[in-house]
C-alpha positions as CSV (number, residue, x, y, z in Angstrom):
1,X,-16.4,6.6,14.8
2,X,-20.0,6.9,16.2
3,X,-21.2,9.9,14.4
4,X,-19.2,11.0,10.9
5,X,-18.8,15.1,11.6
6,X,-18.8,16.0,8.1
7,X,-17.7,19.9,6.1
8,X,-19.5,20.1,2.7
9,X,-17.6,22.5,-0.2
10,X,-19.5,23.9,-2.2
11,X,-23.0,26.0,-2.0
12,X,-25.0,25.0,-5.0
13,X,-27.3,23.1,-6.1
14,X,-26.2,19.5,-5.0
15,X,-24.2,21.2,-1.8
16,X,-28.0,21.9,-1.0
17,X,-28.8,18.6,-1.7
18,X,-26.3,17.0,0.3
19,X,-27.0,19.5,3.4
20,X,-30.9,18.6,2.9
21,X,-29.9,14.4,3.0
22,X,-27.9,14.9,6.2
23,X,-30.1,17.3,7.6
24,X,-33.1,14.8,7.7
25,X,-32.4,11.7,5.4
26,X,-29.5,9.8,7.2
27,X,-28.3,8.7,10.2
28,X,-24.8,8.6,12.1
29,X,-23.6,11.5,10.3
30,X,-23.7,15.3,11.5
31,X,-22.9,18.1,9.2
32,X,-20.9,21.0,10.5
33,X,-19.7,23.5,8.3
34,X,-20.2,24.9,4.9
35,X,-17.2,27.0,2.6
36,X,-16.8,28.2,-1.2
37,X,-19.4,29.7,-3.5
38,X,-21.2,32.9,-3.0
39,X,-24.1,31.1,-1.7
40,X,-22.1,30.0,1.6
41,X,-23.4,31.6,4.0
42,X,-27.4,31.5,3.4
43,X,-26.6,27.7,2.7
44,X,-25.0,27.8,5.7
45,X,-27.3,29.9,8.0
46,X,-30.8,27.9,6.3
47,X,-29.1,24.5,8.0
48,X,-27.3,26.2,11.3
49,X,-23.8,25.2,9.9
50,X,-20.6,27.5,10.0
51,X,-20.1,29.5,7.5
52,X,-16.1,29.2,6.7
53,X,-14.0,31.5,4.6
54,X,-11.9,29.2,2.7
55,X,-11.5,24.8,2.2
56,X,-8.3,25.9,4.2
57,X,-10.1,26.8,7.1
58,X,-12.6,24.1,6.9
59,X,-10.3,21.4,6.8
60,X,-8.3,22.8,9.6
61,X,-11.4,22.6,11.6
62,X,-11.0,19.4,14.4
63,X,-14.5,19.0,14.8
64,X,-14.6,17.4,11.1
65,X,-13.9,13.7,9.8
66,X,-15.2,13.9,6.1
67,X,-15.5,16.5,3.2
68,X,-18.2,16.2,0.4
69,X,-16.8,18.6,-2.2
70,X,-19.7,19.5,-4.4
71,X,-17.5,21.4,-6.7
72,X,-16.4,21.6,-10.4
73,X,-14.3,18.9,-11.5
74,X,-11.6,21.7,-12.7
75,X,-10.6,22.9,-9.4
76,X,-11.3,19.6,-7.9
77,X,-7.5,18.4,-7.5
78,X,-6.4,20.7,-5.2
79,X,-9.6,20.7,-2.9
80,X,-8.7,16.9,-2.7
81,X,-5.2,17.1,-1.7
82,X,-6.1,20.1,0.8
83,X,-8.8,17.6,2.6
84,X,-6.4,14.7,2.5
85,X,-3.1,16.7,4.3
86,X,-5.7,17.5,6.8
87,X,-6.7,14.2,7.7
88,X,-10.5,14.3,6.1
89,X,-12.1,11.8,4.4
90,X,-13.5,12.5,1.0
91,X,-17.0,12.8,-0.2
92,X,-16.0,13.8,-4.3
93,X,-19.0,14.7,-6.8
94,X,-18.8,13.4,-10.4
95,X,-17.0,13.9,-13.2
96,X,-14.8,12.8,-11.0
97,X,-11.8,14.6,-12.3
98,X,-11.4,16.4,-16.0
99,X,-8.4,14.0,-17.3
100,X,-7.0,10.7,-15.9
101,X,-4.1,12.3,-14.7
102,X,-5.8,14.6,-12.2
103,X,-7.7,11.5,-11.1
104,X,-4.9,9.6,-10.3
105,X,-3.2,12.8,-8.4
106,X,-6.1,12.6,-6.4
107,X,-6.4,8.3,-5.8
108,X,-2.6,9.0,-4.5
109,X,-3.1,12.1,-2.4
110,X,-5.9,10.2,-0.6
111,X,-3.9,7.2,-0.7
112,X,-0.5,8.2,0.9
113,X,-2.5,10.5,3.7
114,X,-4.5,7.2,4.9
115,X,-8.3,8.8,4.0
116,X,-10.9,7.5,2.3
117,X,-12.1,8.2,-0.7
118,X,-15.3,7.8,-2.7
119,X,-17.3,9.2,-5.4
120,X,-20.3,9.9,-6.2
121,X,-22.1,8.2,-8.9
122,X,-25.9,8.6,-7.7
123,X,-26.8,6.3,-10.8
124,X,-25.8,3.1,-8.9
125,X,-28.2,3.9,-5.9
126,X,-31.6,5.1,-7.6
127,X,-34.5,3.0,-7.2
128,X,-34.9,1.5,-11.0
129,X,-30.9,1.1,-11.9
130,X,-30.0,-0.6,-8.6
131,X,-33.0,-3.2,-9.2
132,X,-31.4,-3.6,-12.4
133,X,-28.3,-4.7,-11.6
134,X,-30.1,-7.0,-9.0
135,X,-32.2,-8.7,-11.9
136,X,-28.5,-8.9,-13.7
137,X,-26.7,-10.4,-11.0
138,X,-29.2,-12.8,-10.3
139,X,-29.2,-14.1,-13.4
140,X,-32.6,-12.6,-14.8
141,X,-32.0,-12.2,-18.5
142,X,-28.6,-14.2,-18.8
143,X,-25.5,-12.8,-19.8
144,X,-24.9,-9.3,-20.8
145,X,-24.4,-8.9,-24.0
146,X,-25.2,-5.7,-25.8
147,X,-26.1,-1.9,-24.0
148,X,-27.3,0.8,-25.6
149,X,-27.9,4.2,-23.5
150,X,-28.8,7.3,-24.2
151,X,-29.8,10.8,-22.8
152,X,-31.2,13.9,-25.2
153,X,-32.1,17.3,-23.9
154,X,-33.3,20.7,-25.8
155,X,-30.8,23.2,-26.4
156,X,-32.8,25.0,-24.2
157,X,-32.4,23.2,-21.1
158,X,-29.0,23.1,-21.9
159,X,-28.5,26.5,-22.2
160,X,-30.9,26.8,-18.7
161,X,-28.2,24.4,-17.0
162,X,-25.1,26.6,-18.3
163,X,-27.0,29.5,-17.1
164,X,-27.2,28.3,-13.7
165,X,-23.3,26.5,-13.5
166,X,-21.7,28.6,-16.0
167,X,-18.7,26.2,-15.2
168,X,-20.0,23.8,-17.5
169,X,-18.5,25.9,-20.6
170,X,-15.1,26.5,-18.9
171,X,-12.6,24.9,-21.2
172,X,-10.5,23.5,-18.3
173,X,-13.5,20.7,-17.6
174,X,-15.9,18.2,-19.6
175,X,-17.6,20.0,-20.2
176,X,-21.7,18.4,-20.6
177,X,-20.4,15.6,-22.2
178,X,-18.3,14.5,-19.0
179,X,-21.0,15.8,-17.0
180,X,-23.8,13.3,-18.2
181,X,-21.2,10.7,-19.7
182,X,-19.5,9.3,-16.3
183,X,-22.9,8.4,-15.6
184,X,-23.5,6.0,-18.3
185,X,-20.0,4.6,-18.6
186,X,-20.2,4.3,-15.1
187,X,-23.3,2.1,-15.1
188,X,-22.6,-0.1,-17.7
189,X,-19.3,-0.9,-16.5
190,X,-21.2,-1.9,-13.3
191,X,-24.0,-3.8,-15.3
192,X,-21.5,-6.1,-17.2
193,X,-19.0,-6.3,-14.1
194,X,-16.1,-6.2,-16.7
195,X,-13.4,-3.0,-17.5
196,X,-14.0,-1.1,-21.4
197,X,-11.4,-2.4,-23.6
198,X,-12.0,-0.2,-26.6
199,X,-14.0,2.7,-27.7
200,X,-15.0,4.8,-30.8
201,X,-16.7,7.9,-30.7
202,X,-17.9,10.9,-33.1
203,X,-18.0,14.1,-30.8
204,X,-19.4,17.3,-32.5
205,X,-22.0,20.1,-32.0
206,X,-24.2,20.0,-34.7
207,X,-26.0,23.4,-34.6
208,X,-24.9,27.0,-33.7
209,X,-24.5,26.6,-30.1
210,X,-21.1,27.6,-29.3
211,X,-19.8,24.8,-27.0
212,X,-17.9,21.9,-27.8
213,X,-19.0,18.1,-27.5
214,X,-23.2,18.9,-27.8
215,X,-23.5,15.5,-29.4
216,X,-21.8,12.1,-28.9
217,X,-22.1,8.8,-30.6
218,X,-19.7,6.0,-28.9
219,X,-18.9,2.3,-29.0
220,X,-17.5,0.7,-26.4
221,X,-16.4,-2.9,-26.0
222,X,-15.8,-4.6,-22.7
223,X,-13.6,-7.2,-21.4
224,X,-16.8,-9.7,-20.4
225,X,-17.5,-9.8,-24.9
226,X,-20.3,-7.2,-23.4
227,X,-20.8,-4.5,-26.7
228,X,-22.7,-1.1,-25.6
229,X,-23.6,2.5,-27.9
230,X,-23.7,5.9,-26.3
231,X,-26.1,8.8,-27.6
232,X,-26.2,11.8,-25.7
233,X,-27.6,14.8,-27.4
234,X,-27.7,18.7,-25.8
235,X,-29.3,20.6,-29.0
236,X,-32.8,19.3,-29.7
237,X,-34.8,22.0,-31.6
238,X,-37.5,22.8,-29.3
239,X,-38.9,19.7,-28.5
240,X,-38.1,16.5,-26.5
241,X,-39.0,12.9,-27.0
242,X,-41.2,11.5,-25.4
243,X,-39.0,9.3,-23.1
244,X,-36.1,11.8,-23.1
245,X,-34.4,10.9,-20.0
246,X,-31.4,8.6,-19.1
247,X,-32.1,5.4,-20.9
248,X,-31.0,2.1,-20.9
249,X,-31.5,-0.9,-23.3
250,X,-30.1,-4.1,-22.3
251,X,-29.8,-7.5,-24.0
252,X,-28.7,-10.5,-22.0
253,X,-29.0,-13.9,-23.6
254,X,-32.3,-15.1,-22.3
255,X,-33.9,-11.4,-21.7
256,X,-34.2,-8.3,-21.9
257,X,-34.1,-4.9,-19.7
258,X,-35.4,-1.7,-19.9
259,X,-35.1,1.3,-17.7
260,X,-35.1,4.8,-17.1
261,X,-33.4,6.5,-13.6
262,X,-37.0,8.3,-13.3
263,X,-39.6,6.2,-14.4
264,X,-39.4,2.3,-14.4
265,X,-37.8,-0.6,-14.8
266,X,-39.2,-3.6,-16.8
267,X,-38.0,-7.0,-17.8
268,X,-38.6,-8.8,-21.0
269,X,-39.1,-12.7,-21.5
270,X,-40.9,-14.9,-23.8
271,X,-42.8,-12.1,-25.5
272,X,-44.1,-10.4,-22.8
273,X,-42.7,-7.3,-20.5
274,X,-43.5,-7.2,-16.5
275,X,-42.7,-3.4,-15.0
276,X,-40.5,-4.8,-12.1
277,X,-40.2,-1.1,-9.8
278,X,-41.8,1.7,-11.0
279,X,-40.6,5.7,-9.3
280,X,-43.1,7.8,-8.6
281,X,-42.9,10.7,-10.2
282,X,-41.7,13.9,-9.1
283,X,-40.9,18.0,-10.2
284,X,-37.3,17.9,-10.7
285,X,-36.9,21.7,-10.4
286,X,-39.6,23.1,-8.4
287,X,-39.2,20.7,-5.6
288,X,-36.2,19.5,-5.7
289,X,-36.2,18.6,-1.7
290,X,-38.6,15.9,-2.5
291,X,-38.4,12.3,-0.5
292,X,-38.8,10.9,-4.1
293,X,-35.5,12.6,-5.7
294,X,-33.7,12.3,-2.6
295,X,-33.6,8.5,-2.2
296,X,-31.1,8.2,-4.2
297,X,-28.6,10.7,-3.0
298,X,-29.4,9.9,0.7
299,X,-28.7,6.3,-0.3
300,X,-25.4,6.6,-1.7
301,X,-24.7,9.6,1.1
302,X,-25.3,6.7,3.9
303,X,-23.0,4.0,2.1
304,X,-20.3,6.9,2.6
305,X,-21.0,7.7,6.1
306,X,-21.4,4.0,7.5
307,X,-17.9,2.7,5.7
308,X,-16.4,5.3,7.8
309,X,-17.9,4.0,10.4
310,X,-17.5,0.2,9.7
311,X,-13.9,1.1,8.5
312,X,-14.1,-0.5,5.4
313,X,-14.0,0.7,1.6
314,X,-16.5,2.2,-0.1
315,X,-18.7,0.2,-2.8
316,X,-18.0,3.6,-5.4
317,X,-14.5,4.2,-5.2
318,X,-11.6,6.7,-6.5
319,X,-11.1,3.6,-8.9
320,X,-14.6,3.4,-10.2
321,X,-14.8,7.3,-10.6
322,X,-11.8,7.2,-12.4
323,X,-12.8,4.3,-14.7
324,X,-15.6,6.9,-15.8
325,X,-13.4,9.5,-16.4
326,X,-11.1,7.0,-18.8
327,X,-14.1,6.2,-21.4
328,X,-14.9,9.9,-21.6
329,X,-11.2,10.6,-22.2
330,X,-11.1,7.7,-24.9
331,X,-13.8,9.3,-26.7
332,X,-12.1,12.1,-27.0
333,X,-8.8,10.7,-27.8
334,X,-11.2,8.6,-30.6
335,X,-12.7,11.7,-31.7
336,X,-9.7,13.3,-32.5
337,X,-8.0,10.7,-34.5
338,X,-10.4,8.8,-36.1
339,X,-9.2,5.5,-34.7
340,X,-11.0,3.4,-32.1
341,X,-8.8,3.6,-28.7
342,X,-7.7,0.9,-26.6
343,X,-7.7,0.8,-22.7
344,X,-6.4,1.0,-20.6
345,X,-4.9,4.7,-21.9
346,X,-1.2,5.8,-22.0
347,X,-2.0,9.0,-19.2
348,X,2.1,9.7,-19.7
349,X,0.8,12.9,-22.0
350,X,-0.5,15.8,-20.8
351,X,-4.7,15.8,-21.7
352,X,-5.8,19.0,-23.4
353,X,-9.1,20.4,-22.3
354,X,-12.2,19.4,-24.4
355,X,-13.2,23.0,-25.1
356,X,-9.6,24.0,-26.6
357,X,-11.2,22.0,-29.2
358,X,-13.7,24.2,-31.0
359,X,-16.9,23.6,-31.9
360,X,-16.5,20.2,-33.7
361,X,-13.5,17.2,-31.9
C-alpha cells in the first residue's frame, strides 16, 4: 500500500503522542480517525480526524488499514480481535496483554484473520538503547554476561501517574510493575539475543500505599549463560536519586556498558569510559511534543508503517510483546511460591490478577 490509513484507540496521553508522530514525524502513513476515552473528540478535532463513537465503528470504517490501540492492557483483548475480524492491522501499546493467555488469544486472532501485528516497546528505538545493542552486536564489550536494570520513582510521582491513568490500580491489569517491567525484560532479552529460562522474584509494597507490587527484586537467567537483576521501586520517601531513571548495567567479557533511555550511553574498556551518544535533554511533562522525546516513538511508529508497506514482519512482534509479558508473569508465579520458575510457563491455568493479591505477593 502507498500510504498506511491508520484509526488510533485511545485519547490519552500516548493516543496524543501517536497523533502528534503521524501528524508531523513520519511519512507514508495518514491518520484518519480517533474512538474511546472521553478525550475523543478534542483529540480528534486538535488533529482534523473523525471523531467515532465506538472501536466498532472505527474498524468498520473502509478508509482504514491499521489500528494503534493506545489502551489499557485489561480491555486490550477484545479491541484486538474486533480490529482483526475487520481486516486492520495492529498497532498494540505495551504491557502487551495482562496474562500470557490473553496474549496468545490475541497472536491467534491476528493470526487466523491474516493482519499484522506489532507491539510497541519504544525502548528498542530510543537514541542511547538502540546504540547499545549496536555496540553489543558488534562485538564492543564481548559477550553478555551479566545485566542489572533498574528504575526508582517517588511515591509521589506514582501516585501523580495513577492520578492521571487511574487504570493502573485496576486489579484486572499489571498493574506498575507490568507497566515499567515489559520494558526491561523486553530489552535485555534483546541485548543478550537469547529467551529467560528462569526467574526469581520478591514482589511487595513496602510502605502504606495501598497497591500491590510497589517494589520488585528479580533474577532472571537466560538461555545464552546471560544472568541479569531487576529493581524497580514506586515508593521513595520524597526524594529521588540522583540518576533515577531507567538504567542499565551491562557486563560483557571484554567491557562494559552503561546507559540510561534519557541521558547517555557510555562504554567501558581498559580503565577508561568514552560517552558513545549522549540525548539532549528535555521536560518530560511540560513539553511533551518535543522533537527530542518524540524520536523514539516516531521511530518505532515508522518501522510499523513501512512493514505494511514492504509487506514484511515487524522487527517488535506479538511474540516479542508476549515474551515481556511471560517474565512479569514468572515473577509473579515466583513471588507467590517462593520457588524460582522455569520458562517457558504452563499458561493451561487460568492467571489471577496481580492486585487480587493484596498489598504484599
Amino acid at each position: 500500500m502507498d500510504t498506511v490509513r491508520i484509526g488510533i484507540v485511545g485519547s490519552g496521553y500516548m493516543a496524543r503522542t501517536y497523533a502528534e508522530a503521524l501528524a508531523r514525524h513520519t511519512r507514508g502513513a495518514a491518520p484518519v480517525a480517533v474512538a474511546v476515552g472521553r478525550r475523543a473528540p478534542a483529540l480528534a478535532a486538535e488533529y482534523g480526524l473523525a471523531a467515532e463513537p465506538s472501536i466498532e465503528a472505527l474498524v468498520a470504517r473502509p478508509d482504514i488499514d491499521a489500528v494503534i490501540l493506545a489502551t489499557p492492557e485489561q480491555i486490550r483483548l477484545p479491541q484486538v480481535r474486533a480490529a482483526a475480524a475487520a481486516g486492520k492491522h495492529v498497532l498494540s501499546e505495551k504491557p502487551f496483554a495482562p496474562s500470557v493467555a490473553q496474549a496468545d488469544a490475541m497472536i491467534a486472532a491476528c493470526r487466523e484473520a491474516g493482519v499484522t501485528l506489532m507491539v510497541s516497546q519504544t525502548l528498542r528505538f530510543r537514541g542511547t538503547m538502540a546504540r547499545a545493542k549496536e555496540l553489543v552486536d558488534a562485538g564492543a564489550i564481548g559477550r553478555v554476561l551479566q545485566i542489572r536494570t533498574y528504575a526508582m520513582h517517588s511515591r509521589e510521582d506514582f501516585l501523580a501517574a495513577v492520578a492521571e491513568k487511574p487504570w493502573i490500580g485496576e486489579p484486572t491489569g499489571g498493574g506498575h510493575f507490568y507497566d515499567q517491567a515489559v520494558h526491561n525484560f523486553d530489552y535485555m532479552r534483546w541485548l543478550t539475543g537469547s529467551e529467560a529460562t528462569e526467574v526469581f522474584a520478591y514482589i511487595d509494597t513496602q510502605t502504606d500505599l495501598p497497591l500491590p507490587a510497589m517494589s520488585v527484586m528479580a533474577q532472571v537467567r537466560y538461555a545464552s549463560g546471560a544472568m541479569a537483576q531487576l529493581n524497580l521501586c514506586f515508593e521513595l520517601p520524597d526524594a529521588v536519586f540522583p540518576e533515577h531513571g531507567t538504567r542499565f548495567m551491562v557486563v560483557g567479557d571484554r567491557g562494559l556498558l552503561e546507559m540510561d533511555q534519557y541521558s547517555n550511553v557510555r562504554l567501558g574498556r581498559q580503565r577508561s569510559w568514552e560517552v558513545i551518544w549522549e540525548q539532549p535533554p528535555f521536560d518530560f511533562r511540560n513539553d511533551p511534543n518535543s522533537p527530542v522525546r518524540m524520536a523514539a516513538h516516531a521511530a518505532m511508529l515508522q518501522e510499523f508503517i513501512d512493514c505494511l508497506r514492504e509487506g514484511r514482519a515487524p522487527s517488535v512482534t506479538g511474540e516479542d510483546g508476549r515474551a515481556a509479558v511471560e517474565t512479569c508473569e514468572a515473577c509473579v508465579r515466583s513471588a507467590r511460591s517462593g520457588l524460582p520458575v522455569r520458562l517457558p510457563l504452563d499458561v493451561v491455568a487460568v492467571d489471577e490478577p496481580l492486585a487480587s493479591l493484596g498489598a504484599s505477593v
